[in-house]
C-alpha positions in Angstrom: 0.0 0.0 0.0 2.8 2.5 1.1 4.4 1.5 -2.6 1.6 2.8 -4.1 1.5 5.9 -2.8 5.7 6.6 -3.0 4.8 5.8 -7.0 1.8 8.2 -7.1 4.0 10.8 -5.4 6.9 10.6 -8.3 4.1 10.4 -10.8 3.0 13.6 -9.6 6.3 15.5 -9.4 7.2 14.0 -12.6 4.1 15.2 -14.4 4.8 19.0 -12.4 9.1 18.6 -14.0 7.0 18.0 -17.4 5.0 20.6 -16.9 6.7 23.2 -15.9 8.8 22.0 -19.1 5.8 22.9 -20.8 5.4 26.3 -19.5 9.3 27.0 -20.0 8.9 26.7 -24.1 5.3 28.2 -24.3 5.6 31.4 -22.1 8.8 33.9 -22.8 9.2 34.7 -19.0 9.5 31.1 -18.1 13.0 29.6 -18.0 14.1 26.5 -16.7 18.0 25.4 -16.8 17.6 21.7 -17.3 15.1 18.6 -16.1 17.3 17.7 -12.6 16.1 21.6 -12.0 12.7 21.4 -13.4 12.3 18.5 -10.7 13.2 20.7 -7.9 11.2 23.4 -8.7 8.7 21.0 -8.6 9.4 19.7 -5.2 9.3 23.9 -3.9 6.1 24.3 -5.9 4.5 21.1 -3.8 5.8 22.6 -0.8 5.2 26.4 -1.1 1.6 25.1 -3.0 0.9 22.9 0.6 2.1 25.3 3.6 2.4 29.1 2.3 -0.6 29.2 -0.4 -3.7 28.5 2.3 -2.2 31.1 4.7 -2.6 33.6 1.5 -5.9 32.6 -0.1 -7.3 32.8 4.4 -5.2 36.0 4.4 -7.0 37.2 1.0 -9.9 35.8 1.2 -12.2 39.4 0.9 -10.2 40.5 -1.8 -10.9 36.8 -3.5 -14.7 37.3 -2.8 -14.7 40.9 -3.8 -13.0 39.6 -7.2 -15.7 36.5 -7.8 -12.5 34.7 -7.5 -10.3 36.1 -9.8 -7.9 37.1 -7.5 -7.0 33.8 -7.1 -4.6 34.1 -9.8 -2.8 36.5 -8.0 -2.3 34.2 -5.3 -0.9 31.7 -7.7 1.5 33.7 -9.3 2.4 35.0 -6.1 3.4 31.3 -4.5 4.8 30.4 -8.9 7.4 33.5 -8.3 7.9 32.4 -5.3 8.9 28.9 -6.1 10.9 30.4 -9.0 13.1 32.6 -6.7 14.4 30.1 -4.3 15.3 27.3 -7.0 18.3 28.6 -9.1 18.4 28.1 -12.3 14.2 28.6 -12.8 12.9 31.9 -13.4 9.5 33.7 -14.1 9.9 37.4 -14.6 7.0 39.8 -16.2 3.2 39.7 -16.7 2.8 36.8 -18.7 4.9 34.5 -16.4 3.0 35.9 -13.4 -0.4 34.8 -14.6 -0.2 32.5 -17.1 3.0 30.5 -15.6 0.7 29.1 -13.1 -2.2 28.7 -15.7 -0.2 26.5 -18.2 1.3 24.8 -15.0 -2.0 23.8 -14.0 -3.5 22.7 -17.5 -0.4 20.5 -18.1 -0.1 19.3 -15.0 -3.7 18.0 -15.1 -3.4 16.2 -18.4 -0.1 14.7 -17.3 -1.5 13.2 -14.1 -4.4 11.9 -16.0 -2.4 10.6 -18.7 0.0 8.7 -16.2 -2.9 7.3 -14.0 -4.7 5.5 -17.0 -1.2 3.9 -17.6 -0.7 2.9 -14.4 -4.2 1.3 -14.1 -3.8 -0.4 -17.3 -0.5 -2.0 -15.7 -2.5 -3.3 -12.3 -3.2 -7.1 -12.5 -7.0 -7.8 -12.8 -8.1 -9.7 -10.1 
């Protein structure tokens, strides 16, 4: 059972490396040195997307509602910039990183997770 979920969790960070891959060639403020670095900054996005991003959607949270919402993009580009400026050798600088950095992260992401967990299912014995 633990196996499972160690191979879930490198799924995951594997898909976010790939990802944030995808972002590096599609958005111009987006650069990434290399995978071995595309894999960290996927480890600090897990971590600054788990403990610092709920303390700033509870500390935003009437701006958020004020904004249907839409501030939440804020947020995320806050805690992508973040991520960007303690791993070396990843950067996101201007507009179009800020918003959409996090955006094509997401959409990517997504696909790549859902894309590795049909595959892994397929490889699961029938019983």
């Amino acid at each position: 059972m633990e196996g499972t979920k160690i191979v879930g969790y490198l799924f995951t960070l594997l898909a976010t490396a790939l990802s944030l891959l995808v972002a590096d060639i599609l958005l111009p403020g987006v650069s990434i040195q290399s995978f071995p670095v595309a894999l960290i900054a996927g480890v600090v996005i897990g971590l600054v997307n788990t403990f610092i991003k709920p303390i700033l959607t509870l500390l935003t949270l009437p701006i958020n509602f004020l904004t249907l919402g839409l501030f939440s993009l804020v947020v995320n580009g806050i805690c992508f910039t973040l991520a960007a400026a303690l791993v070396p050798g990843f950067t996101a600088h201007g507009l179009w990183a800020f918003i959409l950095g996090p955006v094509v992260l997401s959409f990517a992401s997504t696909f790549l997770n859902k894309y590795f967990a049909e595959r892994n299912t397929d490889l699961k014995p029938q019983a």
